[in-house]
N, C-alpha and C positions, 0 to 999 in steps of 0.2 A: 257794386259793393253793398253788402249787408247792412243794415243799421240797427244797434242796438243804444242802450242807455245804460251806464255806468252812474249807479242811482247810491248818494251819499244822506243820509238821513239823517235830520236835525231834530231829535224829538222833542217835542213841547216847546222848543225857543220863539222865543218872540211871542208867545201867542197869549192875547189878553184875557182869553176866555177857556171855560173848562166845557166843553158842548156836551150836550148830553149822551152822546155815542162816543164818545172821543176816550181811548187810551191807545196815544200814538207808542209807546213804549212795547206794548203787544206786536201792535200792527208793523211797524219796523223792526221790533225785533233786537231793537237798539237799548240801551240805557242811558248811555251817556253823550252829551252830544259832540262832534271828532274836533279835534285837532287842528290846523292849518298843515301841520306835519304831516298829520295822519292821512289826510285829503292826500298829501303827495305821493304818500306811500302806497296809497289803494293805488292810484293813477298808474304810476310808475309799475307796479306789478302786473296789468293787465297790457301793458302797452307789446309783449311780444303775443300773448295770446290773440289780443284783437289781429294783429297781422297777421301770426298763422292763420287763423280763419277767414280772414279775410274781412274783415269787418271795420266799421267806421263808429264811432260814438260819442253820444252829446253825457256830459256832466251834469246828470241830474239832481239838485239838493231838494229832495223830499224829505217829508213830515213834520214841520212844522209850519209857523208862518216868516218864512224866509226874510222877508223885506220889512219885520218888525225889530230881530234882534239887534244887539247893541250894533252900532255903524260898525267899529273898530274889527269886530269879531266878524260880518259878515264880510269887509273889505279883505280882512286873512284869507277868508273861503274863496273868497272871487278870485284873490290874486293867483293862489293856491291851484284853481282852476285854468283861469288864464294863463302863464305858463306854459303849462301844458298842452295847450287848443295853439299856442306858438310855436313851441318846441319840438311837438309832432302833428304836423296837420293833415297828414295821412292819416292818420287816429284817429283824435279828438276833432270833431268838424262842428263845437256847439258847446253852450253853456244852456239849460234851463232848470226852471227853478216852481218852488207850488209856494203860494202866500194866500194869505184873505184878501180879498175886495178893499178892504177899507185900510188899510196896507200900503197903495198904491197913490203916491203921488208924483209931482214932477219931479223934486229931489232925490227920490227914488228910483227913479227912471231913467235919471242923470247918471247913477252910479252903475245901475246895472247895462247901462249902455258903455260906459268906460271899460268895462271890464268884456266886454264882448257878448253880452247876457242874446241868446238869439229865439228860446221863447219863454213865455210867463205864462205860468196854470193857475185860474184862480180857484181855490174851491167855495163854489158857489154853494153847490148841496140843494137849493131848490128856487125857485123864483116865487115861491107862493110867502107873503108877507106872515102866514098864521104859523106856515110851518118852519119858518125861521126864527121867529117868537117863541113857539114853543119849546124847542129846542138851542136854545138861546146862544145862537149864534152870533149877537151882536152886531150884525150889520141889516139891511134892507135888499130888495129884490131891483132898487134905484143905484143904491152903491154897487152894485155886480155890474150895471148896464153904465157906469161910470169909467170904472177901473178898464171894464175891454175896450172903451172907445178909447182911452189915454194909450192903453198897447197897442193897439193895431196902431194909432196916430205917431206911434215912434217908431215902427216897424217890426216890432217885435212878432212872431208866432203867439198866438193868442189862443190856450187850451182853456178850456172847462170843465170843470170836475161836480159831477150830481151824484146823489145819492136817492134812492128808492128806497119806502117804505118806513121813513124816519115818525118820530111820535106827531101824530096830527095828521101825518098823510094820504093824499088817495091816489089811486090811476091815473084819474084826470085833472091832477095838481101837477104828476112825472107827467107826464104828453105834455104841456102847457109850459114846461120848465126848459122840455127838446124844444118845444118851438119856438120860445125864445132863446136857448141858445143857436139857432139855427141863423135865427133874425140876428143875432150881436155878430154872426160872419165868423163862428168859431172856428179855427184853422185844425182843431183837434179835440175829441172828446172822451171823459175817462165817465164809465158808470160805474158805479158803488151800490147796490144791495145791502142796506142794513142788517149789520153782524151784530147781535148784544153780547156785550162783553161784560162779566163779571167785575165790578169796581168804576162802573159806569152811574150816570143817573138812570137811563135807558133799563140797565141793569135791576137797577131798584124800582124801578115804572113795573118791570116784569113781574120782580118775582112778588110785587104789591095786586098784581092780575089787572092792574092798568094801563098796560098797557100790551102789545102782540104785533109785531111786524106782517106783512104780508106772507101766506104763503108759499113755498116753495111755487107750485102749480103758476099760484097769479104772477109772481117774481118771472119766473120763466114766460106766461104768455107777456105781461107789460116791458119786459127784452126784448121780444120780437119784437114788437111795435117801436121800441124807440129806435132798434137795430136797423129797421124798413126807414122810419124819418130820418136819421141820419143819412143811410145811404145815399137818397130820393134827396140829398139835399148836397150831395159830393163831399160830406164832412167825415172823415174816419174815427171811430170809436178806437183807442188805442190800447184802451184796456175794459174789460165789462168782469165784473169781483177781485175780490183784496185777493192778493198772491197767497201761494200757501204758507202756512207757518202755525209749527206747533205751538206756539204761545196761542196765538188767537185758537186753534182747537182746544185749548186746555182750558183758557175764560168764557168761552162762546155757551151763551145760557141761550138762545135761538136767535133767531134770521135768518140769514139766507146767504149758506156758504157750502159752495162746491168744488172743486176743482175744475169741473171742466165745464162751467153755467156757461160763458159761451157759446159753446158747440151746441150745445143744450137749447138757450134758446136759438141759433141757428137755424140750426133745426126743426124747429116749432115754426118759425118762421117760410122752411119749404115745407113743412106740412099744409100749413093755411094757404100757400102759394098754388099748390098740387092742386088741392082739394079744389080751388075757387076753379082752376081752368081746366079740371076733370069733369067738372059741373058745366061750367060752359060749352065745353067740346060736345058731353053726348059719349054714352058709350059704356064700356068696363072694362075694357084692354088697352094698356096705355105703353110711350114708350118715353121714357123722361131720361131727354139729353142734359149733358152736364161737364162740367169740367172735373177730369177725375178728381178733385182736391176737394172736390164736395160731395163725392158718392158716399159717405159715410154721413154725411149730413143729409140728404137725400132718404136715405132708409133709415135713419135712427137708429138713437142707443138702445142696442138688447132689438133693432129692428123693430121698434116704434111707432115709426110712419107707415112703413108697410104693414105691418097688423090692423094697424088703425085704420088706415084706406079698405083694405080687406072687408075688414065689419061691416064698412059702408059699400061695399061691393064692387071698388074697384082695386084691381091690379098692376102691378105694373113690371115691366124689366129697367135696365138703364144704358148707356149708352156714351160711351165717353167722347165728348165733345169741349176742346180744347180752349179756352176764355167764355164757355157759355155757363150762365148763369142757370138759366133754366128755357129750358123747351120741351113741349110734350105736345106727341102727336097719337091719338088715335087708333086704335088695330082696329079693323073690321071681326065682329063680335061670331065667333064660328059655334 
């Protein structure tokens, strides 16, 4: 069966602080934060569609910091959810939730384990101490490596959520932030690319000319890279850029938003793969097997890869090859 996420968003609740990239109201899409009603009512709506499809789904409460707001209001949410993960467990197989780090304690853990909570996202956003200062996150790079030992020690799914190219950041602050969520034993991880959004600090940094996010190019190759250390580490990226939504196009004064950044860096990703073991092989006629669900990542958007290999002199066809990742062998040069 499928799995998909049936995602309820809390915008701005609970959260103590206004970061400087931060207007969850764009980003979700939401205004107002729902109901315990309303929670049932979304639930209840989707429950024949996920079965026509076939599909299974966790109760995700995104956009805010979940395990901040009032007890009262977030026990409605829970119950609200729970029910439902009872009432149809063909369905719903899951409750998780996205809070801060510093969010996170026993009392809290108590609850969301009462209610069947099965995983917790922190968003961390980076492990580098300067760039969580600057961007005033209000917590530390100690309190991140806190909060996931308490989840996994309760059993919970333990995701992590980073952002690239925030005010103060470099390349090798992201590499350094995958490797240690790699080290914390993350069971799931979301990347975020820095979006400026109009009505932001971020926003005001910009258009003051102090500040500029990475570009697109860098954005795309330091993807690849963290796309390869995850992999190389058996932890799944579950989402890499903010979904689409015309709010966030209508405030987005620069960073780095695509629809399909992904595939994109994927992509980028068998390009530097090709190229290292075309180079090793020897040669300029090549045959690059693959599982067809990546022939389009293989040759690039607008056929990308293939131009680019071209320039540098080699060639290639493809070959479809069913759970391979990548192989490439050789033609004898005629």
């Amino acid at each position: 069966m499928r799995q998909t996420n049936i995602s309820v968003f809390v915008p701005f609740s609970g959260c103590p602080h206004r970061c400087t990239f931060c207007d969850q109201r764009s980003i979700s899409g939401t205004q107002a934060p729902p109901s315990a009603d309303e929670v049932r009512e979304l639930l209840k709506g989707q429950v024949d569609t996920l079965r026509r499809n076939g599909m299974c789904a966790e109760i995700a409460f995104f956009g805010g910091s979940f395990t901040g707001i009032d007890r009262g209001y977030m026990r409605s949410l829970l119950e609200a959810a729970h029910s439902f993960v009872r009432k149809f467990p063909d369905v719903y197989n899951g409750i998780r939730c996205s809070t801060r780090p510093d969010f996170i304690d026993a009392e809290v853990l108590d609850i969301l384990e009462e209610y069947g909570m099965t995983a917790v996202e922190l968003g961390a956003q980076s492990m580098n101490a300067k760039v969580l200062r600057l961007n005033e996150r209000g917590h530390s790079p100690e309190e991140v490596e806190r909060a996931a030992a308490m989840i996994r020690e309760r059993g919970f799914s333990l995701g992590l959520q980073m952002m690239t190219g925030l005010y103060g950041d470099k390349p090798e602050y992201c590499v350094d932030t995958a490797e240690r969520f790699i080290a914390m034993k993350a069971d799931t991880v979301r990347i975020y690319p820095t979006v400026i959004l109009e009505g932001t600090k971020l926003g005001e940094l910009y258009r003051r000319g102090e500040y500029s996010s990475f570009t697109f190019d860098e954005t795309v190759e330091l993807c690849a890279k963290l796309l390869r250390l995850f992999d190389s580490a058996g932890i799944p990226v579950i989402r890499l850029g903010l979904h689409a939504s015309t709010e966030v196009e209508a405030k987005r004064l620069g960073g780095v938003y695509h629809p399909a950044l992904r595939e994109i860096a994927e992509s980028r990703s068998f390009y530097e793969d090709m190229l290292a073991e075309m180079k090793r092989l020897g040669g300029h006629r090549f045959v690059v097997c693959t599982d067809p669900k990546n022939i389009s990542k293989v040759i690039g958007q607008k056929k990308e890869n293939r131009i680019k290999l071209e320039r540098l002199g080699f060639t290639f066809r493809t070959e479809n090859e069913k759970g391979t990742r990548l192989r490439i062998y050789a033609l004898q040069d005629t």
